[in-house]
ROBAKOL-682904 format. One line per field, with one value per atom (N, C-alpha, C): residue number from 1; residue in one letter; chain; atom name; x, y, z. Coordinates in pm, 1 decimal. Example, Ala and Ser with C-alpha at 12.3 -4.5 7.8 and 13.67 -1.06 7.14 Angstrom:
BEGIN
pos: 1/1/1/2/2/2
code: A/A/A/S/S/S
unit: A/A/A/A/A/A
site: N/CA/C/N/CA/C
c1: 1319.0/1230.0/1320.0/1285.0/1367.0/1290.0
c2: -569.0/-450.0/-330.0/-225.0/-106.0/3.0
c3: 780.0/780.0/780.0/708.0/714.0/787.0
END
This chain:
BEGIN
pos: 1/1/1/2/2/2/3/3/3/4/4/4/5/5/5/6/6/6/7/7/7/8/8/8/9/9/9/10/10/10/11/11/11/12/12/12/13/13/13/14/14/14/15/15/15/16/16/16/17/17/17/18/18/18/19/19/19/20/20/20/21/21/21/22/22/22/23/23/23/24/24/24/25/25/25/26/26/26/27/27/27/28/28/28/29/29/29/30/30/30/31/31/31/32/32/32/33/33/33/34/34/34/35/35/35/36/36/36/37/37/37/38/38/38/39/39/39/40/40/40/41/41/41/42/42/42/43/43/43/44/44/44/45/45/45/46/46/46/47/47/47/48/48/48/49/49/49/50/50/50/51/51/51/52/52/52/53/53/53/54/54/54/55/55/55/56/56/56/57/57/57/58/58/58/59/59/59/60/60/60/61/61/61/62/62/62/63/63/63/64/64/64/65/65/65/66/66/66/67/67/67/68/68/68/69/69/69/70/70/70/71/71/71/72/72/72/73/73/73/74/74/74/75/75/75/76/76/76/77/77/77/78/78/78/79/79/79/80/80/80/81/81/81/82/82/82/83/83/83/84/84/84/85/85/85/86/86/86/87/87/87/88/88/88/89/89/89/90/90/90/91/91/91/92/92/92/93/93/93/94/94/94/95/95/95/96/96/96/97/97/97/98/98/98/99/99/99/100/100/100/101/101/101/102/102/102/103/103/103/104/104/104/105/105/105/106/106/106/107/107/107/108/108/108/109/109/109/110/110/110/111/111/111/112/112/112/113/113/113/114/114/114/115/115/115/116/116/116/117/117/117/118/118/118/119/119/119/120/120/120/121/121/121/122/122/122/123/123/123/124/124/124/125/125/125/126/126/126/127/127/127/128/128/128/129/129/129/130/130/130/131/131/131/132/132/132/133/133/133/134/134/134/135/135/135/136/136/136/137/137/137/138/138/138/139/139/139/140/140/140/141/141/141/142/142/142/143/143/143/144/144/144/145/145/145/146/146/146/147/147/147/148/148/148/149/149/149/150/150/150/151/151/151/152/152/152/153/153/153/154/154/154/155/155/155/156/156/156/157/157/157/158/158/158/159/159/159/160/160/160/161/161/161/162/162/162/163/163/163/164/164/164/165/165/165/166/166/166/167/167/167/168/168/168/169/169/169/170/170/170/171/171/171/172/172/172/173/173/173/174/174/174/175/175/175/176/176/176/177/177/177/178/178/178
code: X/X/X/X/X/X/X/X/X/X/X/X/X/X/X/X/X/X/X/X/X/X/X/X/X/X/X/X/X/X/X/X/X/X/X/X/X/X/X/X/X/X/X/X/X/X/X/X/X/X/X/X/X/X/X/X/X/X/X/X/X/X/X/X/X/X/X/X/X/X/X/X/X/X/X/X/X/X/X/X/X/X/X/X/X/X/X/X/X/X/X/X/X/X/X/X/X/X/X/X/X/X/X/X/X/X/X/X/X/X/X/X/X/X/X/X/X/X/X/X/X/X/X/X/X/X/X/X/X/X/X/X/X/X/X/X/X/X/X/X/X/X/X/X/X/X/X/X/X/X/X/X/X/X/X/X/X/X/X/X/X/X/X/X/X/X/X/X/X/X/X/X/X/X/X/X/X/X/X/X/X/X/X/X/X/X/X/X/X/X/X/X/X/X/X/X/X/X/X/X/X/X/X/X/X/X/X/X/X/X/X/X/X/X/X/X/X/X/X/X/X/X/X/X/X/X/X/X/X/X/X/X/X/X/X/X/X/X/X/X/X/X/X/X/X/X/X/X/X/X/X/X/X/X/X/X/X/X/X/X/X/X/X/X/X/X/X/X/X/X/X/X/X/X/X/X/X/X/X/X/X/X/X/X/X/X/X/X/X/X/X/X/X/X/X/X/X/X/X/X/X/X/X/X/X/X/X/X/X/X/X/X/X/X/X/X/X/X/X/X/X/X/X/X/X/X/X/X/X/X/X/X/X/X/X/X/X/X/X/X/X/X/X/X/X/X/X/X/X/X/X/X/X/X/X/X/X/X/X/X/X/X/X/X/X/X/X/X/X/X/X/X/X/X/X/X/X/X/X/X/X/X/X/X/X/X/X/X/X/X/X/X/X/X/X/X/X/X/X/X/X/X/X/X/X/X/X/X/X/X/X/X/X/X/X/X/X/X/X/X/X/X/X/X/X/X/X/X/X/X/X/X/X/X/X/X/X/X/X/X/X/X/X/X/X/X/X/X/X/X/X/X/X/X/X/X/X/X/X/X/X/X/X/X/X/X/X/X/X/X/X/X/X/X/X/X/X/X/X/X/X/X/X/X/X/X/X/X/X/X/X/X/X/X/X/X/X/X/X/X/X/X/X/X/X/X/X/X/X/X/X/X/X/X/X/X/X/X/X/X/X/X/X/X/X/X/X/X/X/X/X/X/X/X
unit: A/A/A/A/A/A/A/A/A/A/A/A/A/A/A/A/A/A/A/A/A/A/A/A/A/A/A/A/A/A/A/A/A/A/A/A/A/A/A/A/A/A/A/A/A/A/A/A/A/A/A/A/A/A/A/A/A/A/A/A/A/A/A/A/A/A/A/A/A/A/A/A/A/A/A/A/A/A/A/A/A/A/A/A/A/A/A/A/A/A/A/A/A/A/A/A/A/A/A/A/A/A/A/A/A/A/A/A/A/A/A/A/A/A/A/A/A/A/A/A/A/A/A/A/A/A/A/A/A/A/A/A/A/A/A/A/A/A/A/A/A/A/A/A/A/A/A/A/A/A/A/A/A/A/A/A/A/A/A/A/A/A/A/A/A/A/A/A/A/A/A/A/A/A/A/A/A/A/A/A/A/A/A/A/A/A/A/A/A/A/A/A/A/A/A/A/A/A/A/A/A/A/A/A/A/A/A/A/A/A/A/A/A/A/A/A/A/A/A/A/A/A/A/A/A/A/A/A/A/A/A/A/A/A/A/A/A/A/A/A/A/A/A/A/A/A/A/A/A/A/A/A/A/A/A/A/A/A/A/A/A/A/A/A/A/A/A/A/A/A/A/A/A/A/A/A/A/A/A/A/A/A/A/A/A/A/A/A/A/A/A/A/A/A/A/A/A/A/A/A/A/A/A/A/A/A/A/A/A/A/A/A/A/A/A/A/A/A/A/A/A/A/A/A/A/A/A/A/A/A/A/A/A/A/A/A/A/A/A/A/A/A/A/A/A/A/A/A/A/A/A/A/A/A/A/A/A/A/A/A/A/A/A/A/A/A/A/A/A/A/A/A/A/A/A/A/A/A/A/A/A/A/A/A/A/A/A/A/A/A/A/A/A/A/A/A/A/A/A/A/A/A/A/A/A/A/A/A/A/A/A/A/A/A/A/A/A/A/A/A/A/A/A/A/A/A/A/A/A/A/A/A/A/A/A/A/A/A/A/A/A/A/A/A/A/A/A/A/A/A/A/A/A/A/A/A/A/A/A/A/A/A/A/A/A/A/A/A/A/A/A/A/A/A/A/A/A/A/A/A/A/A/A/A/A/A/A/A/A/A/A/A/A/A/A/A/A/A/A/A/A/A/A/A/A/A/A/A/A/A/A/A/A/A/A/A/A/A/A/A/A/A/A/A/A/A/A/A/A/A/A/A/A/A
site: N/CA/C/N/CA/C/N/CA/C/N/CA/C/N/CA/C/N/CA/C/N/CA/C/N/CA/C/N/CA/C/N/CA/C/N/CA/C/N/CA/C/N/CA/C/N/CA/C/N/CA/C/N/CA/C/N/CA/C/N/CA/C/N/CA/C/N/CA/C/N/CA/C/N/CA/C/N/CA/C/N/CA/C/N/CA/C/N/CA/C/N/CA/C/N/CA/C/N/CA/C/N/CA/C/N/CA/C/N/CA/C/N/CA/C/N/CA/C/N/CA/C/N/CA/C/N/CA/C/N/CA/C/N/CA/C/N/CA/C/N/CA/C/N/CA/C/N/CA/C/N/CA/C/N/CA/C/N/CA/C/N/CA/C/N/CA/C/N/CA/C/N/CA/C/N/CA/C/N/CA/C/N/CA/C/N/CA/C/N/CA/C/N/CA/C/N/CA/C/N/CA/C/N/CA/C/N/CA/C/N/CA/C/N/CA/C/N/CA/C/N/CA/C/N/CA/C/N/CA/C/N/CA/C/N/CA/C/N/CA/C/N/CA/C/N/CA/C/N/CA/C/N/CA/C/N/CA/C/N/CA/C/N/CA/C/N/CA/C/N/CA/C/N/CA/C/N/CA/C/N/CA/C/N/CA/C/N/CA/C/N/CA/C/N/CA/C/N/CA/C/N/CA/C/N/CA/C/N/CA/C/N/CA/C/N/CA/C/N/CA/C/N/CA/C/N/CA/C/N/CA/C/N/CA/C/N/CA/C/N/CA/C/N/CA/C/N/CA/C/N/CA/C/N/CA/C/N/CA/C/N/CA/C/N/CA/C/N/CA/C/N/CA/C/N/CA/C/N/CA/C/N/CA/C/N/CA/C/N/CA/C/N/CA/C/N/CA/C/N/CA/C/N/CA/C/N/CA/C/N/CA/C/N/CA/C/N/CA/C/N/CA/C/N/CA/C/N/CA/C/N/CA/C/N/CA/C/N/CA/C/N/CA/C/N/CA/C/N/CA/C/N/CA/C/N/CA/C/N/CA/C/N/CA/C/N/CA/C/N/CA/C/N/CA/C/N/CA/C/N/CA/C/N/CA/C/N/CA/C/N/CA/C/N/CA/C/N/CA/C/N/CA/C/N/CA/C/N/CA/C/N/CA/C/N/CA/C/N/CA/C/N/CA/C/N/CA/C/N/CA/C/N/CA/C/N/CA/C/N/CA/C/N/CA/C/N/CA/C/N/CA/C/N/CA/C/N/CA/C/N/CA/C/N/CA/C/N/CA/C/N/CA/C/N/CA/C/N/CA/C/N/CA/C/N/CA/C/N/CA/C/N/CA/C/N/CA/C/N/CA/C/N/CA/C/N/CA/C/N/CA/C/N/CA/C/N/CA/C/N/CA/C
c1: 85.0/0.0/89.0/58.1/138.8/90.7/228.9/208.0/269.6/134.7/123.6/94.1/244.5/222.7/138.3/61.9/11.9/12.4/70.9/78.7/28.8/19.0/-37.3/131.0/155.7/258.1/264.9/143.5/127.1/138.8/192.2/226.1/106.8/-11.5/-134.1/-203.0/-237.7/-310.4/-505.4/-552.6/-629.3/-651.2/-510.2/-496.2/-594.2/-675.8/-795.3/-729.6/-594.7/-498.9/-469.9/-431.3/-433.4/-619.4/-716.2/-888.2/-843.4/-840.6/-823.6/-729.6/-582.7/-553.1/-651.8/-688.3/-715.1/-871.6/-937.5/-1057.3/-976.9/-897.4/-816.7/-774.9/-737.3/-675.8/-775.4/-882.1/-1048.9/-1108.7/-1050.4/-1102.4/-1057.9/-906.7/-806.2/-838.9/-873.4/-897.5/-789.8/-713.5/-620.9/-485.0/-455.0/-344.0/-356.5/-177.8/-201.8/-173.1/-283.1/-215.1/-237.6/-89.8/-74.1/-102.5/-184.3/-212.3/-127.4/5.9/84.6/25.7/5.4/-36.6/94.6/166.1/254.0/289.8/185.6/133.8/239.9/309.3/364.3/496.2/509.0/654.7/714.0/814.3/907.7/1029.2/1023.9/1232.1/1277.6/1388.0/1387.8/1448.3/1406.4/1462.1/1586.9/1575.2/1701.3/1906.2/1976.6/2070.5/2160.8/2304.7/2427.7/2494.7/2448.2/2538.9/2493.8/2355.8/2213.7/2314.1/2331.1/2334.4/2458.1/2579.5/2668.5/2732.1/2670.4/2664.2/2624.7/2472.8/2364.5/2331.5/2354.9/2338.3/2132.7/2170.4/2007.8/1908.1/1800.5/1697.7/1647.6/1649.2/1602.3/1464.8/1368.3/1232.9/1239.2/1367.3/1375.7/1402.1/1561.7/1590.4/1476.1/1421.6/1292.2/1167.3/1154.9/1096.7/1145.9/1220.1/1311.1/1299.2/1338.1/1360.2/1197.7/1106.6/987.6/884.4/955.1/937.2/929.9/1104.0/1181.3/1107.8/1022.4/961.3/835.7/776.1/627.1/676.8/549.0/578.4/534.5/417.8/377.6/371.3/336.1/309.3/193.6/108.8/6.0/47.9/48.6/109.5/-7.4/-45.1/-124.8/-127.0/-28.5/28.1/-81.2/4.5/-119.8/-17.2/-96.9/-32.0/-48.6/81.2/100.0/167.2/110.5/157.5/155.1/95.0/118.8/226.7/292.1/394.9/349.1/424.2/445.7/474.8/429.7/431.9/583.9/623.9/794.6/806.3/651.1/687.3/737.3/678.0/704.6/854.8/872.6/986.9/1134.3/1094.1/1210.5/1187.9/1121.1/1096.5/1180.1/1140.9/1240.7/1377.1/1391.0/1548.8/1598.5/1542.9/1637.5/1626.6/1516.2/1552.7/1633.6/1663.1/1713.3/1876.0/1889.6/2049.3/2096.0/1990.2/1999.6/2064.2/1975.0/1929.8/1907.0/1990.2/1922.3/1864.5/1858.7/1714.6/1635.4/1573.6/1538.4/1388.4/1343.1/1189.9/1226.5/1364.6/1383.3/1294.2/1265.3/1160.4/997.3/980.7/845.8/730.0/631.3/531.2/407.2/382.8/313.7/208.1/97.3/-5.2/-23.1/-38.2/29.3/-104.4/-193.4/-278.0/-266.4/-361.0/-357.3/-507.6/-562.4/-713.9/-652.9/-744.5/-738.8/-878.0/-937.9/-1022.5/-1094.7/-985.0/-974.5/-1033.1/-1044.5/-1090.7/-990.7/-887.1/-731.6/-711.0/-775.6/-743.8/-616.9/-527.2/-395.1/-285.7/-337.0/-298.3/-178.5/-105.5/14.2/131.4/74.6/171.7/186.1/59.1/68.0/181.0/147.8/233.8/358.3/400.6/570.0/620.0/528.1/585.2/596.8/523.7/509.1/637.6/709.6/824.0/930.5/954.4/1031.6/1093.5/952.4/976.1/1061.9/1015.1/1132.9/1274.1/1327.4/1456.4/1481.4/1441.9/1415.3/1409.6/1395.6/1357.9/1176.1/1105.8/995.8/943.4/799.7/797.1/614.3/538.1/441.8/351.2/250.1/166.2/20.6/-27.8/-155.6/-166.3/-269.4/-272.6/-416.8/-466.9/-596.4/-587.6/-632.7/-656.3/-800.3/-876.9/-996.1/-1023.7/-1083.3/-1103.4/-1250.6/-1233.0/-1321.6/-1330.9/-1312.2/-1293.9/-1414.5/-1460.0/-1546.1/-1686.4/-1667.5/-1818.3/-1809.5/-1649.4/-1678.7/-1628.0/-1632.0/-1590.2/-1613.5/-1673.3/-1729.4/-1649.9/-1639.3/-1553.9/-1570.6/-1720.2/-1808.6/-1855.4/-1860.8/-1879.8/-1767.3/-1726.4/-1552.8/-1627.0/-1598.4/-1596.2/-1725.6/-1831.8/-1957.0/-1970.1/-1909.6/-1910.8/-1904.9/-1981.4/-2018.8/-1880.0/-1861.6/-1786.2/-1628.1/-1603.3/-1406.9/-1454.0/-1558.7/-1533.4/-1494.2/-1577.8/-1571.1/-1359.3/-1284.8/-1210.7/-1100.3/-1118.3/-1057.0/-1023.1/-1217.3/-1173.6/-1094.7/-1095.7/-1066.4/-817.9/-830.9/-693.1/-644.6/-695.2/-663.5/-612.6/-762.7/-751.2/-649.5/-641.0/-494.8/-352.6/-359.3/-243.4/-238.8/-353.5/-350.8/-280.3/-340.4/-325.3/-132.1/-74.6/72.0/135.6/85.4/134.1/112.7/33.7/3.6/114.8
c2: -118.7/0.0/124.3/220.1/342.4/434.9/511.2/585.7/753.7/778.2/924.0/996.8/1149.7/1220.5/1340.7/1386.9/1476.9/1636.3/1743.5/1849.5/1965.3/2079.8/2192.7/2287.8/2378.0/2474.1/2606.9/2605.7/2625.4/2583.1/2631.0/2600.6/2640.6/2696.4/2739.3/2626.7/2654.0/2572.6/2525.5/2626.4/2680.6/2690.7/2634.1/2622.2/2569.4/2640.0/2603.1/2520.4/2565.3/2509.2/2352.6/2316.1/2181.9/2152.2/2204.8/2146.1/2106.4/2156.7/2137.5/1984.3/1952.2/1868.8/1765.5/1741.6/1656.0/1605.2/1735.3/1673.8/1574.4/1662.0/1575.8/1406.4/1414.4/1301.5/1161.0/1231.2/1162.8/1100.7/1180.7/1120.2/959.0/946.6/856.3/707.1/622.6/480.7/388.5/422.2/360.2/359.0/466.8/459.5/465.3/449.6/477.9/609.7/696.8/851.3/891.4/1018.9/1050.5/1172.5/1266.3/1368.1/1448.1/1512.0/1597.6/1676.2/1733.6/1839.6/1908.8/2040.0/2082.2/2180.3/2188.9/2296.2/2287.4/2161.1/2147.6/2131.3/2094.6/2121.1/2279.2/2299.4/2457.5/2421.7/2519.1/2522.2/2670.7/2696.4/2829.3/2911.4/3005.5/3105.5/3009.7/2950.1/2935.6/3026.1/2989.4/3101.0/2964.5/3018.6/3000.3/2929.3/2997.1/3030.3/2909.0/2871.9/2813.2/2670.1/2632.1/2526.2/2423.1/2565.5/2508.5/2507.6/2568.7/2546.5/2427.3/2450.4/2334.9/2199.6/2250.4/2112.8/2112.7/2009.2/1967.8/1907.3/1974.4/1910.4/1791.0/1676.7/1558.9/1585.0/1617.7/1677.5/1645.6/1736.8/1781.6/1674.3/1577.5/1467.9/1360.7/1312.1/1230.8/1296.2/1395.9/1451.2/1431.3/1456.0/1397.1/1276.8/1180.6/1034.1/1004.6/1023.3/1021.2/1053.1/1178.9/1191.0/1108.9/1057.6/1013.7/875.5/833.6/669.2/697.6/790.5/832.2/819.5/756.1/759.2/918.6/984.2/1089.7/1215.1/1332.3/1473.6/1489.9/1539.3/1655.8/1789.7/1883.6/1980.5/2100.3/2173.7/2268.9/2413.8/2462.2/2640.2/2766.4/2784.9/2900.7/3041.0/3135.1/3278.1/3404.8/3448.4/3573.6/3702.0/3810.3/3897.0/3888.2/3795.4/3731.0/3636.8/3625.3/3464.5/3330.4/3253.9/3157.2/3180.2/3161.1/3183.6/3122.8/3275.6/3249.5/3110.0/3042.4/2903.3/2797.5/2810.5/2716.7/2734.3/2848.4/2913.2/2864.9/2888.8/2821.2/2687.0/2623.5/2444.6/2402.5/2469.5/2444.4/2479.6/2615.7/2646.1/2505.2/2492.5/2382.2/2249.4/2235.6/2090.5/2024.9/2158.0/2179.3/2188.5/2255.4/2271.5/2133.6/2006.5/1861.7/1816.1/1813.0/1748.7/1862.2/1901.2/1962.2/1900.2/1785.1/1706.2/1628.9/1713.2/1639.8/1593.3/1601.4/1549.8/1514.6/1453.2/1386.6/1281.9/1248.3/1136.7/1127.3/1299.5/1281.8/1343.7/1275.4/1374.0/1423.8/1557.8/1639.9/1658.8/1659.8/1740.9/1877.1/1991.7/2107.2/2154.9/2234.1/2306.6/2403.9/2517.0/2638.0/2668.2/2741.4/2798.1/2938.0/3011.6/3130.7/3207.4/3291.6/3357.8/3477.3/3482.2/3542.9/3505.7/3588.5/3545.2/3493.4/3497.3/3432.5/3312.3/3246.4/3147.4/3092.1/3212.0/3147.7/3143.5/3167.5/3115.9/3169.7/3245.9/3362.3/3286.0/3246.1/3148.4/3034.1/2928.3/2809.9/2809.1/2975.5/2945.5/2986.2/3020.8/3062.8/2920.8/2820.1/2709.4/2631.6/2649.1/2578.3/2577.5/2678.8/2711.6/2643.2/2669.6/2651.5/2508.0/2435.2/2258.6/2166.3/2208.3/2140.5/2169.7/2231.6/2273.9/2163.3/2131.8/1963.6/1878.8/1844.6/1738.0/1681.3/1785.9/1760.4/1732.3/1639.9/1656.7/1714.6/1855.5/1850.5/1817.6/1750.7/1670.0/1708.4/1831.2/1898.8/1967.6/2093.3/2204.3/2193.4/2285.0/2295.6/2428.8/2498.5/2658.4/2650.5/2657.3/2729.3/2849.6/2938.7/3064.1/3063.1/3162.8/3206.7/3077.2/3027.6/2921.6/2922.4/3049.9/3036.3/2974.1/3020.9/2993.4/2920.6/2816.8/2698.5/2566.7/2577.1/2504.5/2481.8/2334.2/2322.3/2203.5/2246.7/2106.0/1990.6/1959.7/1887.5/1792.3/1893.5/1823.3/1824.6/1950.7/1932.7/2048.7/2053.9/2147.9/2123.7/2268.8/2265.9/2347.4/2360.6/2439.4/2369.8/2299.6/2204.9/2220.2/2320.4/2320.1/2308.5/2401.4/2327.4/2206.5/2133.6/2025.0/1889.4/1924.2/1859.7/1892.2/2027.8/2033.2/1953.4/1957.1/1877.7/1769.5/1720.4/1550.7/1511.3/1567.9/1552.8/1573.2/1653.6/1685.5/1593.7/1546.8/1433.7/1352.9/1277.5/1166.5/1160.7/1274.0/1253.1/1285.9/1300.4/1274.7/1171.9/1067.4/873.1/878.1/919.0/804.9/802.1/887.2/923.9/841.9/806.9/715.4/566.6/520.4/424.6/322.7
c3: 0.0/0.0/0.0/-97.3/-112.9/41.4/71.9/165.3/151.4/202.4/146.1/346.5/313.5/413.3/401.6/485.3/474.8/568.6/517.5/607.7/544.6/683.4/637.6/609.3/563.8/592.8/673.2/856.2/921.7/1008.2/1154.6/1285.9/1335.0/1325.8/1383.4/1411.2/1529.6/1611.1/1561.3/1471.3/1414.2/1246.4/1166.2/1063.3/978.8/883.1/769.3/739.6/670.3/590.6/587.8/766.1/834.5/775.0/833.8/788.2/654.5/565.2/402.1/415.6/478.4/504.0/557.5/674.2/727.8/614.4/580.0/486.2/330.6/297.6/223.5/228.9/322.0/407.5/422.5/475.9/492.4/347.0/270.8/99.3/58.0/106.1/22.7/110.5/48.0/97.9/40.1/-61.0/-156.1/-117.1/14.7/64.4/183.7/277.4/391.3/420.0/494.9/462.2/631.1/633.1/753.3/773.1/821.2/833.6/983.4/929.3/1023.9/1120.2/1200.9/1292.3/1280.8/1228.2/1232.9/1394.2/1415.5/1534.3/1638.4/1690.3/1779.5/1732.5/1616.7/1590.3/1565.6/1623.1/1612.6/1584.0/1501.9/1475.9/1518.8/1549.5/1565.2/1413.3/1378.1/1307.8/1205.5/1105.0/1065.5/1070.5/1059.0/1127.3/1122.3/1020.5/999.9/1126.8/1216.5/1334.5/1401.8/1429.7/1496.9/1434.6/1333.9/1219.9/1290.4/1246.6/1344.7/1436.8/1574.7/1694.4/1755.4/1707.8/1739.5/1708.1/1561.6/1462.3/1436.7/1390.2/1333.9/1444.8/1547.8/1618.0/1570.4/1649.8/1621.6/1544.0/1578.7/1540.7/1359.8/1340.2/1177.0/1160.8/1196.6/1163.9/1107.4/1200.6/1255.6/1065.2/1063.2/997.7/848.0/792.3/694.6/585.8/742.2/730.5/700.2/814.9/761.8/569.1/545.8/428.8/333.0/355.1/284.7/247.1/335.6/349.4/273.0/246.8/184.4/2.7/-44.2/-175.2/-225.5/-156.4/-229.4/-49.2/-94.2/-12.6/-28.7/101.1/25.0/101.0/50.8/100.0/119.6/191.6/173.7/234.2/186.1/206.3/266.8/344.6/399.8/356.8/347.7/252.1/379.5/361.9/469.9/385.9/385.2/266.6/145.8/90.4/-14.4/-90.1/-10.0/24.9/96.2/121.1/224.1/332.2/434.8/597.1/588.7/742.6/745.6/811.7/863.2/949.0/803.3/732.4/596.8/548.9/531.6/450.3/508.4/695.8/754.7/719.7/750.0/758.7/664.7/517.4/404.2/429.5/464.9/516.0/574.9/672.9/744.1/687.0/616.1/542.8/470.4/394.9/229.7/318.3/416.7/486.7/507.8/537.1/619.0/484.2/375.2/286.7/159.3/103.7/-64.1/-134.3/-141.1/-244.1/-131.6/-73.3/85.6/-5.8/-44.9/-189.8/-276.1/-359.1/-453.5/-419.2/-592.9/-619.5/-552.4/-471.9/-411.2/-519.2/-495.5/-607.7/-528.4/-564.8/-453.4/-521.4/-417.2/-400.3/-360.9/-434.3/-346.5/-355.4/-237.0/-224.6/-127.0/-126.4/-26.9/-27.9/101.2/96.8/236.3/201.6/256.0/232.6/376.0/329.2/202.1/174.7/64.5/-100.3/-170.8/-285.3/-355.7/-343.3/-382.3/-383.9/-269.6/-195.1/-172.2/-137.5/-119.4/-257.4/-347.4/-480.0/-481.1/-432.1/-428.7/-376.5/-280.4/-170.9/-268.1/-332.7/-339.6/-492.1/-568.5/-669.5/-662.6/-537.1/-462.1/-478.9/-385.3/-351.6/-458.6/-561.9/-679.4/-782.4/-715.3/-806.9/-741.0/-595.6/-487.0/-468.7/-488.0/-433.1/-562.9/-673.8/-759.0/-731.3/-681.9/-660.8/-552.6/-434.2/-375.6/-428.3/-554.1/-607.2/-627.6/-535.6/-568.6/-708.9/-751.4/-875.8/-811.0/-873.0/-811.1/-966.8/-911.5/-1009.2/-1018.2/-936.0/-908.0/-848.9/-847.4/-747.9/-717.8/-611.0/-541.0/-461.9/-559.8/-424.7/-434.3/-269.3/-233.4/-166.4/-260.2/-206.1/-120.2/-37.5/36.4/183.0/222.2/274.8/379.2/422.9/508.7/477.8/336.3/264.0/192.7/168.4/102.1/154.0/282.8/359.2/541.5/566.4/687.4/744.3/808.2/903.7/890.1/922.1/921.0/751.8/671.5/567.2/448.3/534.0/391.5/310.2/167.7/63.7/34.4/44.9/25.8/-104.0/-203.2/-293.9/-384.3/-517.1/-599.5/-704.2/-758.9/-831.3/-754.5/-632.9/-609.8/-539.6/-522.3/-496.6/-592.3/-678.6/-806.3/-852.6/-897.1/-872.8/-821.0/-674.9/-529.7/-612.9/-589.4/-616.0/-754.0/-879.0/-988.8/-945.2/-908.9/-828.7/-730.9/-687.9/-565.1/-642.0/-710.3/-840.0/-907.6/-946.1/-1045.5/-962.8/-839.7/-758.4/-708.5/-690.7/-658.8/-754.9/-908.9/-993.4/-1070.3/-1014.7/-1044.1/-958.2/-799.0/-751.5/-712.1/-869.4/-875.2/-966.7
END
């Protein structure tokens, strides 16, 4: 059985971003999929100095290796200024310091939602550029805008058409790692 990780690119405790994950997550019967809580993991500030003083927090280590065992990502970006949250931006810093092809051979699911009419799309197409340089290969995108009004906890994506979307995007991120 293919195994697929799943995270938000938020440390928020509160993260849509993580909801969009975990509803995600709830779809796939075809794999074994792990839905991250990033919330409790912290790194501090990436920093030269931090790197080699300190070295690499087990956390990241542990994190890595984990990856490394998943055939596929789902990734789902939350947007601050119209970027990637500096929690994402470091995560990569320090991965990419462990490991520069720390996603070789991974194939992603990359999505973002934000209240906004954007839905994130700013961020998700930062990262979209970003993750091949890892070795990522990304194989589908999914931005939902407005999130409040197209999306319930409870039932997932109430909006006929990005649901239709979603599922059509998912689908063809099984079917790459089939």
């Amino acid at each position: 059985m293919k195994k697929i990780i799943a995270f938000a690119g938020s440390n928020s405790s509160k993260s849509i971003n993580y909801q969009l994950i975990k509803y995600t997550a709830s779809l796939i019967e075809e794999a074994e999929v792990d839905a991250l809580d990033m919330s409790g993991i912290a790194f501090p500030i990436y920093s030269e100095d931090i790197e080699r003083t300190e070295g690499f927090k087990n956390s990241l280590v542990e994190l890595i290796n984990y990856i490394k065992q998943a055939d596929g990502l789902i990734i789902s970006v939350n947007e601050h200024n119209g970027t990637m949250s500096a929690y994402f931006k470091n995560l990569i810093d320090w991965m990419s310091r462990f490991n520069a092809k720390f996603l070789e051979g991974k194939k992603v699911f990359l999505m973002s939602t934000s209240n906004g009419k954007l839905g994130g799309k700013r961020s998700l197409e930062a990262v979209k550029l970003i993750l091949p340089f890892f070795g990522a290969e990304i194989i589908t995108t999914f931005s939902l805008p407005q999130y409040n009004e197209h999306f319930s906890p409870e039932k997932g994506i109430t909006e006929d058409n990005f649901k239709k979307m979603h599922q059509e995007s998912l689908q063809q991120f099984l079917a790459s790692l089939a």
